[in-house]
C-alpha positions in Angstrom: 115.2 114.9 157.9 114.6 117.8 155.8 115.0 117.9 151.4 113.2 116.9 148.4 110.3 115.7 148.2 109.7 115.6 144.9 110.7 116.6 141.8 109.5 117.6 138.3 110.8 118.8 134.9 109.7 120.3 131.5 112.3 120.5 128.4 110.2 121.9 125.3 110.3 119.9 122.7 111.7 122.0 120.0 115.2 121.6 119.1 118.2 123.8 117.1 121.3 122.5 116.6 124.4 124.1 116.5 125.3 123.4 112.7 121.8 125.4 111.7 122.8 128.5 113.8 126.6 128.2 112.5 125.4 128.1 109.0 123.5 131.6 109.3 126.5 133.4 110.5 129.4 131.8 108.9 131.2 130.0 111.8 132.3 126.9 111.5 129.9 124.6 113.2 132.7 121.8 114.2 134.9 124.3 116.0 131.9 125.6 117.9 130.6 122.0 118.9 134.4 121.5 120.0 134.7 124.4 122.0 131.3 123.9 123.4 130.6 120.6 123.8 126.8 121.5 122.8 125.5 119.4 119.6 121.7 121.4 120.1 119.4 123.3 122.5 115.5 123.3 123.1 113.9 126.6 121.8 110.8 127.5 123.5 107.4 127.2 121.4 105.2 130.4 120.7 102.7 129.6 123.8 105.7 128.8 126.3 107.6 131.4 128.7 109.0 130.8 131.9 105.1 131.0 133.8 104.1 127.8 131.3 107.5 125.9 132.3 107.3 126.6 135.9 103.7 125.3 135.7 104.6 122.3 134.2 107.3 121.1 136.3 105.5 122.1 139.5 102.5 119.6 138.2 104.7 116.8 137.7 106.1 117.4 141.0 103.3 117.3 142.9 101.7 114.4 140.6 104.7 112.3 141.2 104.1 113.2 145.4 100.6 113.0 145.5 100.1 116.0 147.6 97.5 118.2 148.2 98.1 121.4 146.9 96.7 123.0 150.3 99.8 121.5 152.5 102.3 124.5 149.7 103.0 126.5 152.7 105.7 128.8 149.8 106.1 129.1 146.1 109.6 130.7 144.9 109.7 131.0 141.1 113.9 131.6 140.0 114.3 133.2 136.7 116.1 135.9 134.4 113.3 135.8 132.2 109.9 136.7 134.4 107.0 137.2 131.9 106.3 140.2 133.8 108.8 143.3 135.1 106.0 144.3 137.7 103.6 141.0 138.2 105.3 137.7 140.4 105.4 134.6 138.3 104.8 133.1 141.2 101.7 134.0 142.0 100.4 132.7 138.4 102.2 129.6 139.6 100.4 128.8 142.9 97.1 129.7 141.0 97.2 127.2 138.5 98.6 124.8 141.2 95.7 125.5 143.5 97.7 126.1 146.5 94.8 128.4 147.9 95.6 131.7 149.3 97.4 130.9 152.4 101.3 131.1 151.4 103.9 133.0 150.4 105.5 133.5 147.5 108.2 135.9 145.9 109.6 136.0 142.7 114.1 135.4 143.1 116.2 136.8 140.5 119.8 135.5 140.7 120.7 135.0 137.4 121.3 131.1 136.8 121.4 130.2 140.5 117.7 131.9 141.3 116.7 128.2 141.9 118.7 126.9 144.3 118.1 130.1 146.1 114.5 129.0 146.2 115.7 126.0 147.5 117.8 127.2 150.4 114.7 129.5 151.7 112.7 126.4 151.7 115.0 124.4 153.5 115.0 127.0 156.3 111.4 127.6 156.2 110.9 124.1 156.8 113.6 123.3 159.2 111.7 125.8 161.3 108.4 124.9 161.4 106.9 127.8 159.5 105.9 125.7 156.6 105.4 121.9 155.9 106.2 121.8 152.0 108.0 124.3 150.0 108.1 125.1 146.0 111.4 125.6 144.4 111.8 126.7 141.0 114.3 127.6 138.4 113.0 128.1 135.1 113.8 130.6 132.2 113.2 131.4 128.4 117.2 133.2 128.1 117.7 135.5 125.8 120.4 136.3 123.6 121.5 138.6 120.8 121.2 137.2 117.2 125.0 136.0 116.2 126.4 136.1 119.6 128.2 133.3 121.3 125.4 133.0 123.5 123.0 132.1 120.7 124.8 128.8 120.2 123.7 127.6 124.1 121.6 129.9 125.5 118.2 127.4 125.9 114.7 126.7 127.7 113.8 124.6 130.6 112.9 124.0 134.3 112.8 121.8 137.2 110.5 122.2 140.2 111.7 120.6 143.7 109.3 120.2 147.1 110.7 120.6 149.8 109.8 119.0 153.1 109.9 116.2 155.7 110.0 112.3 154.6 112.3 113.3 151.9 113.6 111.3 148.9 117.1 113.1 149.2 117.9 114.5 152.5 119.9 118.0 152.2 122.9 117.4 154.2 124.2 120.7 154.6 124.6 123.5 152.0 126.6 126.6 152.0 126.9 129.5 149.4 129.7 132.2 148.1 129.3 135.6 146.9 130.7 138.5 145.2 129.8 141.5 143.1 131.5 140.3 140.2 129.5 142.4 136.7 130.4 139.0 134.2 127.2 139.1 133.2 124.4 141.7 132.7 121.1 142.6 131.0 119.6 146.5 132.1 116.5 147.3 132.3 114.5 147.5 129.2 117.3 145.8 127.0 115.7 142.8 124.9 119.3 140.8 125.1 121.7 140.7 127.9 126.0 141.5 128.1 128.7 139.6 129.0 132.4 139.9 129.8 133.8 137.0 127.0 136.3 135.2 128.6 136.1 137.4 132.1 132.7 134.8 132.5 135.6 132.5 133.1 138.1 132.6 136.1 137.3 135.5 137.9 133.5 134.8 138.0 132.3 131.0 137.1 135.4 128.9 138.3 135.9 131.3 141.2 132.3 130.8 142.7 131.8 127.1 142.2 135.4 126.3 143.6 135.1 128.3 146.5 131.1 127.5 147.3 132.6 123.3 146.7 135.5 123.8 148.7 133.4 125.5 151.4 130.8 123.2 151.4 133.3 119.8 151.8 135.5 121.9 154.8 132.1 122.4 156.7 130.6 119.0 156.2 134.4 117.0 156.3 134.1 115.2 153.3 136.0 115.0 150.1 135.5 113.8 146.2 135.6 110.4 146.8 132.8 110.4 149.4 130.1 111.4 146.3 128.6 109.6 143.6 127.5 112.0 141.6 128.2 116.2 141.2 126.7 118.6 139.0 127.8 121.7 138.2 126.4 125.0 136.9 126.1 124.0 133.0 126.8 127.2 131.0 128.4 124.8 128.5 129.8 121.1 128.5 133.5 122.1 129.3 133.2 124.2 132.2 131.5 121.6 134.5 134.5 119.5 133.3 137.2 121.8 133.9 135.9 122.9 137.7 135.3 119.1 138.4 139.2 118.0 137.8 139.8 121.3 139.7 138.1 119.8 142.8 139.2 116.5 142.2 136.1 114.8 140.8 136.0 112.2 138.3 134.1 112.5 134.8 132.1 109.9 136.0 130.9 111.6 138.5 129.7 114.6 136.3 128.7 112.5 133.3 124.9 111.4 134.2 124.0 114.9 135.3 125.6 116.7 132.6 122.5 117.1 130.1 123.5 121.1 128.3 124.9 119.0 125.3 121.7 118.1 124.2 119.2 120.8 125.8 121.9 123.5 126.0 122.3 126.1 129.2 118.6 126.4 130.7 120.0 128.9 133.0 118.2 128.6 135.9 116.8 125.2 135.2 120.6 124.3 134.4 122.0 122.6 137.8 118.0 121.9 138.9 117.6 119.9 135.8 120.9 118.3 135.9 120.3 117.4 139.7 116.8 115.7 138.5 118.4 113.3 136.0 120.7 112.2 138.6 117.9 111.6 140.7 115.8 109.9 137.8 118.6 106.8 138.7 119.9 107.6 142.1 119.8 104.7 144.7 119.3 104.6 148.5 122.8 105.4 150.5 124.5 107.5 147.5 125.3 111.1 147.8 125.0 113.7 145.3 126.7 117.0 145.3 125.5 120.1 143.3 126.7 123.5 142.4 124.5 126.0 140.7 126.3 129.5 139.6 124.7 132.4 139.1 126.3 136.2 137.3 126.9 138.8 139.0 127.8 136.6 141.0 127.5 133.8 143.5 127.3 129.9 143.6 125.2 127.8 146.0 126.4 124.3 146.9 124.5 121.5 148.6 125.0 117.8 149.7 122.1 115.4 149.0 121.8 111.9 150.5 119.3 109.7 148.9 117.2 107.9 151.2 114.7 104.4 150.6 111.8 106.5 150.0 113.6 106.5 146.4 112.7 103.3 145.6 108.7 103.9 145.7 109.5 107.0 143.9 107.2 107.6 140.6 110.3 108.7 138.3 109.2 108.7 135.0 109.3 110.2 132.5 112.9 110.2 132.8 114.7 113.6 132.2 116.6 111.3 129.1 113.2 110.6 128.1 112.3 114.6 127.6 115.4 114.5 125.4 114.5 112.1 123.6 111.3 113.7 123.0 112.1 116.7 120.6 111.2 118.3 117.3 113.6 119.7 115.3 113.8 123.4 113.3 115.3 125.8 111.3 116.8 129.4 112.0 113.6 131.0 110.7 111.2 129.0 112.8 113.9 129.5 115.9 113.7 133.4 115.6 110.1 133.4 114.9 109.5 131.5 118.4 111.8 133.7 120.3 110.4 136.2 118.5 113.4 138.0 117.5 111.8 139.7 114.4 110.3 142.9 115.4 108.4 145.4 113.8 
């Protein structure tokens, strides 16, 4: 069996919330939190970027595991948000980690599905005997113009997943859809990105995670029914909803995974993170089914089955706990951190 390993998180504990950001701009914070579904988001502290988060989550992971450092055969580090244009993240990753010097490691840029990119690579590498653990992240600082509708969601998070052998969650199969479809876009240089309004929609986000769901269930012969939990791509709380009764999933289903009301869209920590708070209660036998989405655009879909190593599996602190865990702050502080003043 090939799949996770282990996994790790990091939320920052800063918080905004939505009525603070309405009030600055004159909207009316109740018909944003309806549309939405998003009460508040974690904002990134002065010392954090996506190199800190990645670290973070990657230490948990490997706490949690208890394996040597040595045995990271790859490091994959998904973001929108590298500290660097010309510099891996990954790289800083592995060094902090003390992987060593024998691996490989690359920097994936997918938008928000960069992470479960990561994790497909590992999968492969593993499956054939190149490597015997894999690092895959998704982590990002997102950006987004002051007064925008992004502002109101656009967040900071990550997760980290090991993959390998002797696996708490054995990836059953996984399959992926693409398409060069410009919803979403940030050129080089630009401090904040662009997006197509409601073109992000049909064409692009519904489009991808149908078609990578529906793909996935034809190839492995299973339907809605057979999984206890899905998570989707989590631009915002309605979208995972929609696409779910779309497929023919249940809110229940999506409910434990769904955490953007309270974190906001991590981007590509979105379906990682989600995926790790289903796993923070998962029990041997159930099956777990996640989406990730990512602009411009594509969707990767996979099919975990939790196994018994799940039950002598260090899983705290809980995802809900790192929720819990949070610091509250005003516009000024919010723009100072994501340093949106400049001079």
């Amino acid at each position: 069996m090939v799949g996770i390993v282990s996994y790790g998180t990091y939320i920052p504990r800063y918080r905004i919330v939505v009525d603070e950001i309405a009030r600055i701009w004159g909207e009316d914070a109740e018909v944003v939190k309806r549309g939405l579904g998003v009460e508040q988001k974690s904002v990134p502290g002065l010392d954090e970027d996506t190199a800190t988060i990645a670290v973070e989550c990657a230490r948990e992971a490997l706490r949690r595991a208890k394996i040597d450092p040595k045995k990271i055969g790859a490091v994959f580090v998904g973001s929108e948000s590298h500290p660097y244009v010309v510099k891996p993240t990954g790289t800083v990753v592995a060094e902090a980690l003390g992987v060593g010097n024998e691996y490989f490691c690359a920097d994936l840029e997918f938008a928000c599905k960069a992470g479960t990119a990561g994790i497909q690579i590992c999968y492969a590498m593993v499956k054939a005997g190149m490597i015997d653990y894999g690092v895959a992240i998704g982590a990002d600082t997102s950006q987004s113009r002051p007064g925008d509708a992004l502002e109101f969601t656009a967040s900071a998070g990550g997760a980290c997943f090991i993959i390998g052998r002797n696996c708490i969650a054995e990836i059953e199969g996984t399959f992926s859809f693409t398409s060069d479809t410009p919803d979403f876009w940030r050129r080089e240089g630009q401090p904040y990105p662009s997006h197509g309004g409601r073109f992000t929609g049909q064409p692009a986000y519904f489009r991808h995670i149908f078609m990578a769901t529906k793909g996935l269930l034809e190839k492995l012969g299973l339907k809605p029914s057979d999984f206890n939990y899905v998570v989707f791509h989590q631009p915002n709380a309605k979208f995972p909803m929609r696409v779910a009764k779309m497929l023919g999933f249940g809110k229940e289903q999506v409910r434990t995974g769904l955490v953007v009301p309270y974190i906001g869209n991590t981007y590509s920590g979105s379906s990682l993170i989600g995926l790790a708070s289903v796993l923070d209660v998962a029990k041997p036998g159930e099956r777990i089914l996640v989406t990730s989405y990512g602009s411009g655009a594509g969707s990767d879909s996979f099919s975990f089955v939790v196994t018994d190593k799940i039950e002598e599996f260090e899983r705290n602190p809980t995802v809900l706990d790192k929720i819990r865990e949070c610091e509250f702050i005003d516009y000024g502080t919010y723009v100072k951190f994501m340093r949106k003043i400049r001079r």
